[in-house]
PDB file as gemmi writes it, atoms N, CA and C in Angstrom:
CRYST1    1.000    1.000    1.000  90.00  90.00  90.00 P 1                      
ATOM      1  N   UNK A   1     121.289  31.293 137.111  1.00  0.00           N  
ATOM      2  CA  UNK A   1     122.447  31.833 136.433  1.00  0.00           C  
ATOM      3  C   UNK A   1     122.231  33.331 136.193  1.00  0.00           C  
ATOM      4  N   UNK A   2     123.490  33.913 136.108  1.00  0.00           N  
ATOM      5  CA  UNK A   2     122.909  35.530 135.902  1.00  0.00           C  
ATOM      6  C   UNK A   2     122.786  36.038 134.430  1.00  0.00           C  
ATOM      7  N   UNK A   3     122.062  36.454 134.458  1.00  0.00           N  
ATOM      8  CA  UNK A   3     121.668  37.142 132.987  1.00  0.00           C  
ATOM      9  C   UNK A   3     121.822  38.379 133.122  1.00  0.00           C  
ATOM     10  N   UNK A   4     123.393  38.709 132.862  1.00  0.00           N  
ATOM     11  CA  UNK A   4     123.481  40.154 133.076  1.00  0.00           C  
ATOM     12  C   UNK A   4     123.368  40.880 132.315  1.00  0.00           C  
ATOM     13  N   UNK A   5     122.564  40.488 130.775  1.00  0.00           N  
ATOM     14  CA  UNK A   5     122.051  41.382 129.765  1.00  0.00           C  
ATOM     15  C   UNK A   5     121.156  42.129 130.233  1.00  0.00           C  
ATOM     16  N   UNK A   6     120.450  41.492 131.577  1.00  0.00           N  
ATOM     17  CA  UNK A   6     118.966  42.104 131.470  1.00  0.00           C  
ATOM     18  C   UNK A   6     119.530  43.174 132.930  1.00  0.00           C  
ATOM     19  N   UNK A   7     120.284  43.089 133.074  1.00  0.00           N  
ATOM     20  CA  UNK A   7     120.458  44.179 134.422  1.00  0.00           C  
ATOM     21  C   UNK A   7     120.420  45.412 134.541  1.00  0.00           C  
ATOM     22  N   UNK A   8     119.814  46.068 135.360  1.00  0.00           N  
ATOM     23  CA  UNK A   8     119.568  47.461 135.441  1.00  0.00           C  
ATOM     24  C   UNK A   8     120.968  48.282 136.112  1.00  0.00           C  
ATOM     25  N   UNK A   9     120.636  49.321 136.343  1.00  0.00           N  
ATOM     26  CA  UNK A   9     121.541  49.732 137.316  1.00  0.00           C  
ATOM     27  C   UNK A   9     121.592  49.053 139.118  1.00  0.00           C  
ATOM     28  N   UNK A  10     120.717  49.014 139.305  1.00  0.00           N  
ATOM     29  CA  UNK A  10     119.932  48.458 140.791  1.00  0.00           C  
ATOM     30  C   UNK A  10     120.079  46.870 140.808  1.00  0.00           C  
ATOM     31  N   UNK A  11     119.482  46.505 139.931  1.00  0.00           N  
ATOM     32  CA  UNK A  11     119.127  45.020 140.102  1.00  0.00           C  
ATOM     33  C   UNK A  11     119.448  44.523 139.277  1.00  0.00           C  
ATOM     34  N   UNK A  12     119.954  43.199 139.997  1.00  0.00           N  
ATOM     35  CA  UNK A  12     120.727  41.861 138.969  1.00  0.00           C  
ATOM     36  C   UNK A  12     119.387  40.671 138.770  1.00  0.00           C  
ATOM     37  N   UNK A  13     119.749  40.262 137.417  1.00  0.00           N  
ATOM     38  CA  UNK A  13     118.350  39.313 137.238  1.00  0.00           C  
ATOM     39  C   UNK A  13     119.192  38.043 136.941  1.00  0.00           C  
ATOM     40  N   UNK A  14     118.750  36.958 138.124  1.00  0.00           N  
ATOM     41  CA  UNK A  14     119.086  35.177 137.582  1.00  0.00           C  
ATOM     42  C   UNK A  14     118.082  34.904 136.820  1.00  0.00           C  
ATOM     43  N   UNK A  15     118.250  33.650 136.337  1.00  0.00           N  
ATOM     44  CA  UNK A  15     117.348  32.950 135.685  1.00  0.00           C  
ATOM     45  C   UNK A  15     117.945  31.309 135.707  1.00  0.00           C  
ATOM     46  N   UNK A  16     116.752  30.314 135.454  1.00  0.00           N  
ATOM     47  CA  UNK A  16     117.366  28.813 135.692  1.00  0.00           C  
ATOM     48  C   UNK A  16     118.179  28.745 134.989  1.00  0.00           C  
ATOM     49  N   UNK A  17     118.803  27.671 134.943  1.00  0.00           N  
ATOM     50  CA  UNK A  17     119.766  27.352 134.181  1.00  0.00           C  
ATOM     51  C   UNK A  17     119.639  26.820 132.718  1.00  0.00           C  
ATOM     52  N   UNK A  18     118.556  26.384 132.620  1.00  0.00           N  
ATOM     53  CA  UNK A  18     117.987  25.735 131.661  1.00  0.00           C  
ATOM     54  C   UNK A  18     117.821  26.941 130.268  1.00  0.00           C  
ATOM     55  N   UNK A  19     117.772  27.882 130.527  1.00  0.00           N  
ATOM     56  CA  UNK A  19     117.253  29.149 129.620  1.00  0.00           C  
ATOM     57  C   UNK A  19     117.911  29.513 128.832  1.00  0.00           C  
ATOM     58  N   UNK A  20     117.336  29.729 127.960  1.00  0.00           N  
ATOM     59  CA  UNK A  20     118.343  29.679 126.483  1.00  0.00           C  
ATOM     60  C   UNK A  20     118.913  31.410 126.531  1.00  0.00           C  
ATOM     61  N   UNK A  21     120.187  31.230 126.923  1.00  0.00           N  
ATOM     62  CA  UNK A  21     121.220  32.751 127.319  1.00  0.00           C  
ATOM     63  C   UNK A  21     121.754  33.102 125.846  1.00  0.00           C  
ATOM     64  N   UNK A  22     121.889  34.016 125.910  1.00  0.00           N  
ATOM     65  CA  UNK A  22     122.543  34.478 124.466  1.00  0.00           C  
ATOM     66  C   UNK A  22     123.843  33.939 124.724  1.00  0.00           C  
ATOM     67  N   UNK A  23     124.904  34.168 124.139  1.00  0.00           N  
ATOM     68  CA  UNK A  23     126.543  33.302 124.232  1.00  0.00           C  
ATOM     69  C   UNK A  23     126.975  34.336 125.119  1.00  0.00           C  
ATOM     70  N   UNK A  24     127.634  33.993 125.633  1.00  0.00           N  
ATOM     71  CA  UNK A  24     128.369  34.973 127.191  1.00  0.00           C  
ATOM     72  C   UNK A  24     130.013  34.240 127.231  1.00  0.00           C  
ATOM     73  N   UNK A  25     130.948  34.932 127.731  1.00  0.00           N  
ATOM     74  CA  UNK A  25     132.235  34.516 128.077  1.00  0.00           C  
ATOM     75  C   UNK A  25     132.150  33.924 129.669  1.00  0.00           C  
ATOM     76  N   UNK A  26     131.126  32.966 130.035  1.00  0.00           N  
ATOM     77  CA  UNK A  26     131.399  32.814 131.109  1.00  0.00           C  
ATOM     78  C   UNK A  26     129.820  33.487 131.971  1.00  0.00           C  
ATOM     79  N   UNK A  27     129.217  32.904 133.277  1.00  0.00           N  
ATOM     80  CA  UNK A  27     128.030  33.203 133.453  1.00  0.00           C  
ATOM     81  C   UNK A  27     128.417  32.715 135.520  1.00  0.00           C  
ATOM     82  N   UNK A  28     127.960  33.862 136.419  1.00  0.00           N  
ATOM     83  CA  UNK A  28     127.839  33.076 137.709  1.00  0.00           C  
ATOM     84  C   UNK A  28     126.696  32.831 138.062  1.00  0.00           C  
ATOM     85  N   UNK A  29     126.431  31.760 139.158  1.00  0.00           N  
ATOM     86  CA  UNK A  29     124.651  31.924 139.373  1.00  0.00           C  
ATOM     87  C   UNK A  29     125.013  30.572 140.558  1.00  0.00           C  
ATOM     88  N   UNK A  30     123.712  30.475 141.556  1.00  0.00           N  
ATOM     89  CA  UNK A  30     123.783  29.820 142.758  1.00  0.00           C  
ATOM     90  C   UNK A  30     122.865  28.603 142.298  1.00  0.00           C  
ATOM     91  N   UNK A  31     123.180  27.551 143.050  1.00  0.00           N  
ATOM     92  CA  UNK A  31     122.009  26.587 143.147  1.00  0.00           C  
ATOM     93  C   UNK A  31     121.876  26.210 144.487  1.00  0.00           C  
ATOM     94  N   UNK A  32     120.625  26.746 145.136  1.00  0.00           N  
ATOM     95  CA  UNK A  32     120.466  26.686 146.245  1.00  0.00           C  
ATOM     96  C   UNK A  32     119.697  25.564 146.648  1.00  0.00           C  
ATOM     97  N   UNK A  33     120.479  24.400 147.450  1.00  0.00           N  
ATOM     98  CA  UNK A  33     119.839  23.328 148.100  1.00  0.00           C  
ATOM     99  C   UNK A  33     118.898  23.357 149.240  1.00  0.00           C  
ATOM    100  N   UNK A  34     118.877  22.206 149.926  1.00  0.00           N  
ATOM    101  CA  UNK A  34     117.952  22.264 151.077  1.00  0.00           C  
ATOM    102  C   UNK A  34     118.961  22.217 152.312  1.00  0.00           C  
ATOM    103  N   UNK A  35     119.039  22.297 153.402  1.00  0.00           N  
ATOM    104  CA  UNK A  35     119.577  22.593 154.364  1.00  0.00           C  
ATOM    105  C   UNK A  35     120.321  23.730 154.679  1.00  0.00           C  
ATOM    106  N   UNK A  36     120.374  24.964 153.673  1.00  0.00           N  
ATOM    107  CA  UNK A  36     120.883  26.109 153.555  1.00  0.00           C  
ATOM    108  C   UNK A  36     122.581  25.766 153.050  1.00  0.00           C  
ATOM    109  N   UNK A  37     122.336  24.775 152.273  1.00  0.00           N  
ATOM    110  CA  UNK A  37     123.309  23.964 151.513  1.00  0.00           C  
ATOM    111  C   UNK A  37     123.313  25.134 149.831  1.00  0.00           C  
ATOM    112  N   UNK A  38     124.628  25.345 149.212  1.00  0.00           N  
ATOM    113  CA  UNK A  38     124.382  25.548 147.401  1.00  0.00           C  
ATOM    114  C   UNK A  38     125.718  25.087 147.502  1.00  0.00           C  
ATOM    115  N   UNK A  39     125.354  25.744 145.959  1.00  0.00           N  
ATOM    116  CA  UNK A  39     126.534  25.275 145.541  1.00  0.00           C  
ATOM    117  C   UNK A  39     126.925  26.944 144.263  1.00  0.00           C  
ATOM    118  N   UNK A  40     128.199  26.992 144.782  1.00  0.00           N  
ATOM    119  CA  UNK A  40     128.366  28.913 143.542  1.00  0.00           C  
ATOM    120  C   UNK A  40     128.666  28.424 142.361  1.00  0.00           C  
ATOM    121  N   UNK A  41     128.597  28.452 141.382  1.00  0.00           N  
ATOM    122  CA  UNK A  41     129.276  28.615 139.900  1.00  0.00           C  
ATOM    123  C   UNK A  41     129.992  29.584 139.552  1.00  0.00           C  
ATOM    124  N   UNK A  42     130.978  29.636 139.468  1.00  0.00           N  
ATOM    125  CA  UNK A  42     132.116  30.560 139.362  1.00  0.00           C  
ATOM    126  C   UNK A  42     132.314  30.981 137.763  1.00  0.00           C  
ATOM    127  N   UNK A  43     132.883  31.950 137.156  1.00  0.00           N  
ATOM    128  CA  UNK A  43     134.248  31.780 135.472  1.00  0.00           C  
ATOM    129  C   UNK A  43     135.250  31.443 136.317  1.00  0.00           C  
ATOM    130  N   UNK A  44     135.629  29.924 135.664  1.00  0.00           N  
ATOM    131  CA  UNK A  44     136.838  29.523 135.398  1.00  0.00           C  
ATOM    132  C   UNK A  44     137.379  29.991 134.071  1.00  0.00           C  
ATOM    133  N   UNK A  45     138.371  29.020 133.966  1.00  0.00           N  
ATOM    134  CA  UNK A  45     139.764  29.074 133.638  1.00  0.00           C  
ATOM    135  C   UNK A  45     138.801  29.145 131.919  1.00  0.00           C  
ATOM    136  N   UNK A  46     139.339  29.350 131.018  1.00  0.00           N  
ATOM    137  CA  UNK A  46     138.732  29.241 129.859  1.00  0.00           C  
ATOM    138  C   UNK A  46     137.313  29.320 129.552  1.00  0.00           C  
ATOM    139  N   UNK A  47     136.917  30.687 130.243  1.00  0.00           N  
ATOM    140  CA  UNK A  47     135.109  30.929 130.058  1.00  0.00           C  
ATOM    141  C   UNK A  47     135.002  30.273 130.377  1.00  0.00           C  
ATOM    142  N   UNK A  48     135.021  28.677 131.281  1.00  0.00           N  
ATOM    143  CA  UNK A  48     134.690  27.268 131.613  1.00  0.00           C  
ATOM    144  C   UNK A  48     133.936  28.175 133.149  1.00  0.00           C  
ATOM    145  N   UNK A  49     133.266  27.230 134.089  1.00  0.00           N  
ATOM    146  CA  UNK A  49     132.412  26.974 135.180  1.00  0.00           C  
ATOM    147  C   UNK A  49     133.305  26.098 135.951  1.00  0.00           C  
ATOM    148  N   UNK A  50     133.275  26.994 137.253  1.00  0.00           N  
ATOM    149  CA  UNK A  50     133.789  26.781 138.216  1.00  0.00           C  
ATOM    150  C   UNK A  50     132.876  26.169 139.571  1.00  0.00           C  
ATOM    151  N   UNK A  51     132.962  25.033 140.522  1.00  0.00           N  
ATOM    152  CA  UNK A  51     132.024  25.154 141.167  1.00  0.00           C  
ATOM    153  C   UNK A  51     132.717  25.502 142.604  1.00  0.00           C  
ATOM    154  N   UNK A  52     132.076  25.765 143.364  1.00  0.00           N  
ATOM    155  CA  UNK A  52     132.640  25.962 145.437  1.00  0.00           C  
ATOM    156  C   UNK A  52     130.856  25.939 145.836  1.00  0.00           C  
ATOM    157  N   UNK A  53     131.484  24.869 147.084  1.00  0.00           N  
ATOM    158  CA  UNK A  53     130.198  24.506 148.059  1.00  0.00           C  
ATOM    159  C   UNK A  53     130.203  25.877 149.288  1.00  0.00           C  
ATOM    160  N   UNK A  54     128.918  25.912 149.618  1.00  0.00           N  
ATOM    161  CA  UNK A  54     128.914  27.080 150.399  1.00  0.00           C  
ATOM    162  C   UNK A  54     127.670  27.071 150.940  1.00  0.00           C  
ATOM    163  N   UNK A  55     127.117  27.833 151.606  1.00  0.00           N  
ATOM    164  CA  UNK A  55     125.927  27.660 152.370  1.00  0.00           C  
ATOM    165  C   UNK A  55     125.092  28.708 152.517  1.00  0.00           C  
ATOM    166  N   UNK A  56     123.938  29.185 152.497  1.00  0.00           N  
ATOM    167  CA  UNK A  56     123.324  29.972 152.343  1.00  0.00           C  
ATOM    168  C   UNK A  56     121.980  30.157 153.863  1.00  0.00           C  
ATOM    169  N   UNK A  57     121.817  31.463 154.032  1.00  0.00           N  
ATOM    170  CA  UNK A  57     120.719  31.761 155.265  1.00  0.00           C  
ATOM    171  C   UNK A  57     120.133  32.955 155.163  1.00  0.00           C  
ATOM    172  N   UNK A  58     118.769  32.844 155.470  1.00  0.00           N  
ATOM    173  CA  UNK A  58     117.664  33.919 155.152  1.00  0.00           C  
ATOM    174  C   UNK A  58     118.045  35.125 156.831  1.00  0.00           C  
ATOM    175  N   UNK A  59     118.221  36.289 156.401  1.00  0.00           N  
ATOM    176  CA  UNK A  59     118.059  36.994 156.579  1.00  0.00           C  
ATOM    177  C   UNK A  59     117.270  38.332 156.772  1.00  0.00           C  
ATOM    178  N   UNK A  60     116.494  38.235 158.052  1.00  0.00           N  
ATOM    179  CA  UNK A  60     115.305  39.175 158.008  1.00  0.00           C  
ATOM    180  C   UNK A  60     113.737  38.811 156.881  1.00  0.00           C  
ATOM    181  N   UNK A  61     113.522  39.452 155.884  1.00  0.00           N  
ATOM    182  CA  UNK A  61     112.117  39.552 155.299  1.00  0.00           C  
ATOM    183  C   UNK A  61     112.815  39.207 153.852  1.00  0.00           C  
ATOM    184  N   UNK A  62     113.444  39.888 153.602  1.00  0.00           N  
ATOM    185  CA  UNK A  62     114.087  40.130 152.092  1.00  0.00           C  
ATOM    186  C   UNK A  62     115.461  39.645 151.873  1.00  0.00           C  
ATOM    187  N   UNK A  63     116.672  39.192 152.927  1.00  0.00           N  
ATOM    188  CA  UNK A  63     117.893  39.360 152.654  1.00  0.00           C  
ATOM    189  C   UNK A  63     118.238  37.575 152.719  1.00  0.00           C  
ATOM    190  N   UNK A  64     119.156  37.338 151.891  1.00  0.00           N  
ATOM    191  CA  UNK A  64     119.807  35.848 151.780  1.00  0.00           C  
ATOM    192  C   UNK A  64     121.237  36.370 151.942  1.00  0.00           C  
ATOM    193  N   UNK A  65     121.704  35.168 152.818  1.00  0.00           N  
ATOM    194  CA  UNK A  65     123.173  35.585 152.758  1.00  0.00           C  
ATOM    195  C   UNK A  65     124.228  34.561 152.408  1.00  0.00           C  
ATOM    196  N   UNK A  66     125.115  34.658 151.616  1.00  0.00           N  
ATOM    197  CA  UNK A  66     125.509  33.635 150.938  1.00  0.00           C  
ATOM    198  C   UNK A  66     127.527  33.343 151.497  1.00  0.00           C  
ATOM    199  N   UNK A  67     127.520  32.177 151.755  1.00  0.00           N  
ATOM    200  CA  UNK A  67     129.171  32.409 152.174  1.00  0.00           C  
ATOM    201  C   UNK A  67     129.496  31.007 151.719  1.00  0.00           C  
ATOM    202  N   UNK A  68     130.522  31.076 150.525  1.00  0.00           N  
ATOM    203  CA  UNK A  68     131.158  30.641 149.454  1.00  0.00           C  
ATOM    204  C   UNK A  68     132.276  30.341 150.545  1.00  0.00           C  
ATOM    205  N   UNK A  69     132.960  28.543 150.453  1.00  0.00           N  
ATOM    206  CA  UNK A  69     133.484  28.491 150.838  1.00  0.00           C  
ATOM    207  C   UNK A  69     134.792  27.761 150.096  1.00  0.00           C  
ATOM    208  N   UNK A  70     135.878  28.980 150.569  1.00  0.00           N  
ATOM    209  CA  UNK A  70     137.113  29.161 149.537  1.00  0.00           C  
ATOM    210  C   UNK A  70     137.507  30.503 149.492  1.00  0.00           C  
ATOM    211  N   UNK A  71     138.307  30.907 149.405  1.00  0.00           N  
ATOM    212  CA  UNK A  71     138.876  32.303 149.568  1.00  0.00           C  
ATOM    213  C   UNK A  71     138.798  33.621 148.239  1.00  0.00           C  
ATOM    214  N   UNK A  72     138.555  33.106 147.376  1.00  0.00           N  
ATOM    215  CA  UNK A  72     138.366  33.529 146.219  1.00  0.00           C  
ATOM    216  C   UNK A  72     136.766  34.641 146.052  1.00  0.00           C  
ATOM    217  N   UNK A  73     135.799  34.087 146.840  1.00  0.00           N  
ATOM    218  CA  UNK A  73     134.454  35.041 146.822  1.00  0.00           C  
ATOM    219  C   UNK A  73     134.293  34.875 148.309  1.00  0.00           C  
ATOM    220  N   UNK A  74     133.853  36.522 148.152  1.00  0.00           N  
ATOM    221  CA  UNK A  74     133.300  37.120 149.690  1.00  0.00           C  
ATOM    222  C   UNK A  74     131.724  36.712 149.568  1.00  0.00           C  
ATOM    223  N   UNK A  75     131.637  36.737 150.961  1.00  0.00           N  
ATOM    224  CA  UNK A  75     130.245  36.509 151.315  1.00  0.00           C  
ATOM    225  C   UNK A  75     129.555  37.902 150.836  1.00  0.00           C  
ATOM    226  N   UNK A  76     128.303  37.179 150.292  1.00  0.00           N  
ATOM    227  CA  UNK A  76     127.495  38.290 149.287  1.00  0.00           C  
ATOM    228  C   UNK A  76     126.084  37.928 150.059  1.00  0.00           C  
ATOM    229  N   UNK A  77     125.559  39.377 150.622  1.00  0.00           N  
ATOM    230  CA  UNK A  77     124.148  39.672 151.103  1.00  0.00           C  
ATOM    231  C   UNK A  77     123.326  40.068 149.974  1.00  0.00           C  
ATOM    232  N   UNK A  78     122.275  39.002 149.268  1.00  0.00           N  
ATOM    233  CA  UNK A  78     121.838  39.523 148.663  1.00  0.00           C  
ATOM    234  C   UNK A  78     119.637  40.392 149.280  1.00  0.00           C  
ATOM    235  N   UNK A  79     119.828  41.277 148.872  1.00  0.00           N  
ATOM    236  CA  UNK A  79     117.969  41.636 148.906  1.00  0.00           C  
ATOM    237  C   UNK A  79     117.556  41.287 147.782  1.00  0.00           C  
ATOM    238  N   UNK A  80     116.157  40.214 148.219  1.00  0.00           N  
ATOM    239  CA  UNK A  80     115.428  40.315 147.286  1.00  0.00           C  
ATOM    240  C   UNK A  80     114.513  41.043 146.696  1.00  0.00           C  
ATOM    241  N   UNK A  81     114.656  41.287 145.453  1.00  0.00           N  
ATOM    242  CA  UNK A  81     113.451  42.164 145.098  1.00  0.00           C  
ATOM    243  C   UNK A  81     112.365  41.243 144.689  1.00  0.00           C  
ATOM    244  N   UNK A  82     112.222  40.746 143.832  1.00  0.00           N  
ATOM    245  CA  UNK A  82     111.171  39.608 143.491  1.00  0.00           C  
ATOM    246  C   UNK A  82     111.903  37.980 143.172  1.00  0.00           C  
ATOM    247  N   UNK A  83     111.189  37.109 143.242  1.00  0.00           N  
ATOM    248  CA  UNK A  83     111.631  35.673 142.900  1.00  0.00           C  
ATOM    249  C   UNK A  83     110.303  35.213 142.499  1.00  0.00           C  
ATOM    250  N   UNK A  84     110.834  34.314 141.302  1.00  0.00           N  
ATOM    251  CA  UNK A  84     109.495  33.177 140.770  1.00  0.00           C  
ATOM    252  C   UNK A  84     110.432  32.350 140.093  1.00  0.00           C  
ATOM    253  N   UNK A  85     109.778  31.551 139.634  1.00  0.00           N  
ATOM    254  CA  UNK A  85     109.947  29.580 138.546  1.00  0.00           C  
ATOM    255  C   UNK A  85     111.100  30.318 137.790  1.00  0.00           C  
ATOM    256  N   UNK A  86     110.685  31.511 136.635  1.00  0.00           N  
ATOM    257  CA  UNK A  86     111.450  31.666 135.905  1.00  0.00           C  
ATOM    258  C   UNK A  86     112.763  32.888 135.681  1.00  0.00           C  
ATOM    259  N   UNK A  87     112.303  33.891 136.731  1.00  0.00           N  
ATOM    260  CA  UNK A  87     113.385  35.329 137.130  1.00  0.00           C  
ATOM    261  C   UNK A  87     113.160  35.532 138.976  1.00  0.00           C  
ATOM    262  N   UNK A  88     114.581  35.889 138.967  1.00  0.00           N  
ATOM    263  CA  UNK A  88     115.083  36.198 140.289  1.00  0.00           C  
ATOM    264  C   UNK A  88     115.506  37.315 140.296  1.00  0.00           C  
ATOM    265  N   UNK A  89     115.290  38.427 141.146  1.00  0.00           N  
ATOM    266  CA  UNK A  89     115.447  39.983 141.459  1.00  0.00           C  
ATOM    267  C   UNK A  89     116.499  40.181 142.077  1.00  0.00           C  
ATOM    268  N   UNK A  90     117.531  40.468 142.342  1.00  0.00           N  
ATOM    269  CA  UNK A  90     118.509  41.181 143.676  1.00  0.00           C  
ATOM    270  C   UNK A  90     119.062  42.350 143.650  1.00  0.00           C  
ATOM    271  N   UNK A  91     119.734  42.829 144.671  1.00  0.00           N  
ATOM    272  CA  UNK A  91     120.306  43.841 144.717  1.00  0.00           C  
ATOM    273  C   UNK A  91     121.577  43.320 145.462  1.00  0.00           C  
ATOM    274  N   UNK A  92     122.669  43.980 145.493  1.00  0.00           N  
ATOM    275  CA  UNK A  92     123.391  43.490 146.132  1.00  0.00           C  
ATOM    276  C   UNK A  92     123.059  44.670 147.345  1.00  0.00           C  
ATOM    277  N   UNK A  93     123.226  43.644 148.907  1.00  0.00           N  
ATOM    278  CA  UNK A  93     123.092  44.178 149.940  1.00  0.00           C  
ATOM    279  C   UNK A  93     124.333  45.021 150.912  1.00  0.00           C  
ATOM    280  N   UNK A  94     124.346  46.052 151.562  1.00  0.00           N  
ATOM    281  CA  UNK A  94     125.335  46.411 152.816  1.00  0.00           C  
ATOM    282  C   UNK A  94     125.009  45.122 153.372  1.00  0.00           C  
TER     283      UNK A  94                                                      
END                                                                             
């Protein structure tokens, strides 16, 4: 999920889902399966969570590329900067 308290100018930081977030109007973040299968979490309708299936593929050394399927979100290249158990690094990619 994104924790966009902690974001820099550069880089966006996820974190599991499980993590105790301060209160937010609403939060996006991926859950990435196995077969280059996720699933997006969207803001819906009433700060509520939205879901769309979509599929995800590694790109080069650093890049994931993500394509949300539904018309509503563009496919998002993300670079990684770092990933572990508990924080995820990105940038959004050209």
């Amino acid at each position: 999920m994104h924790s966009h308290e902690e974001d820099t100018q550069n880089v966006m930081i996820y974190r599991p889902a499980g993590y105790e977030f301060p209160p937010s109007r609403g939060r996006r973040g991926f859950e990435f399966q196995e077969n280059g299968k996720l699933v997006y979490l969207g803001i819906g309708r009433a700060d509520g969570s939205e879901e769309f299936a979509g599929d995800w593929t590694i790109e080069g050394s650093d890049r994931v590329r993500i394509k949300v399927h539904g018309e509503r979100v563009q496919t998002l290249i993300l670079q990684m900067v770092s990933c572990g158990d508990q924080v995820m690094k990105v940038r959004m990619a050209d």
